[in-house]
C-alpha positions as CSV (number, residue, x, y, z in Angstrom):
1,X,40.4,-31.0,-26.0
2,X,44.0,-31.0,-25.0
3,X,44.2,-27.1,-24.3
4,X,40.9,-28.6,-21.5
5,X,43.6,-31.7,-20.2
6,X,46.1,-29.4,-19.8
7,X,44.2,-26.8,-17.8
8,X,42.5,-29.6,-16.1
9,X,45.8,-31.5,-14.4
10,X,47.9,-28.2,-14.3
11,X,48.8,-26.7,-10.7
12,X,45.3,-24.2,-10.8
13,X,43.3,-27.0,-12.2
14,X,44.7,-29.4,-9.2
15,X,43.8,-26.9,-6.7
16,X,40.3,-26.0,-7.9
17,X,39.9,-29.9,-8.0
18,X,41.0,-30.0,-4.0
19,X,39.0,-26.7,-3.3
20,X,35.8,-28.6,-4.2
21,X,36.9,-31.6,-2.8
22,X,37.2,-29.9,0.6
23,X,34.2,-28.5,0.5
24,X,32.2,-31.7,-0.4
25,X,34.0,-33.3,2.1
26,X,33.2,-30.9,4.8
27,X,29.4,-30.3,3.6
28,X,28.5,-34.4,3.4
29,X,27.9,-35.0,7.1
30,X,24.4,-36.5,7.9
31,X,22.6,-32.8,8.9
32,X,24.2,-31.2,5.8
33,X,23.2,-33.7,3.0
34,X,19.7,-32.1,1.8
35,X,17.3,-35.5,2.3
36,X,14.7,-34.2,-0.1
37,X,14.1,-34.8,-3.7
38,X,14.7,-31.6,-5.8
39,X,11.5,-32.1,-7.2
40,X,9.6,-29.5,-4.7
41,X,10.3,-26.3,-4.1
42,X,11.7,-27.4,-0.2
43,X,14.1,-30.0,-1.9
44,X,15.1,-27.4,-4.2
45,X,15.4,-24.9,-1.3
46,X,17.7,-27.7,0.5
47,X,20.2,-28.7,-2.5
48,X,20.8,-24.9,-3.4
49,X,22.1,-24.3,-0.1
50,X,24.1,-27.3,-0.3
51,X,25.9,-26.4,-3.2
52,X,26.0,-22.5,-1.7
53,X,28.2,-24.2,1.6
54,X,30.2,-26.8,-1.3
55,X,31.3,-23.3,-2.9
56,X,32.0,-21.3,-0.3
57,X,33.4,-23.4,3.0
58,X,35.5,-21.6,3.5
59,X,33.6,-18.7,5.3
60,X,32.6,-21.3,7.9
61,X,35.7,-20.8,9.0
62,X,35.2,-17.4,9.8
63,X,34.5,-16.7,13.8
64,X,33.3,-13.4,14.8
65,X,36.1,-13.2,17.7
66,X,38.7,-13.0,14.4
67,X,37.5,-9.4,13.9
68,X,38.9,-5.7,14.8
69,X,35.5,-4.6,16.1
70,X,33.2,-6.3,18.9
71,X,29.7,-6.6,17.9
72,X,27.1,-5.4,20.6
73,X,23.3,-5.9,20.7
């Protein structure tokens, strides 16, 4: 249990802590927020994504302009 603490409030445990704050933060605006219950399959659908965008904001920071090549159609 203290070995847990000490990870928990050291300098990687504080940043993991912001990390998912952040991404809450960012993913809690009123079209993000999954409205559905998880009880169906569509609510299920809805809070898995959620979570996907809480994990990984920070590819939503990615722009297509930021890259070597120029995608053409």
């Amino acid at each position: 249990m203290i070995g847990f603490l000490r990870d928990v409030f050291s300098v990687r445990g504080m940043m993991i802590a912001v990390y998912f704050l952040i991404g809450v933060f960012l993913n809690t605006a009123a079209p993000h927020l999954p409205t559905h219950a998880p009880a169906s399959v569509a609510g299920l659908h809805s809070w898995v994504q959620w979570i996907f965008s809480v994990l990984f904001w920070p590819l939503g920071l990615w722009k297509p302009e930021l890259t070597l090549g120029k995608w053409t159609p």
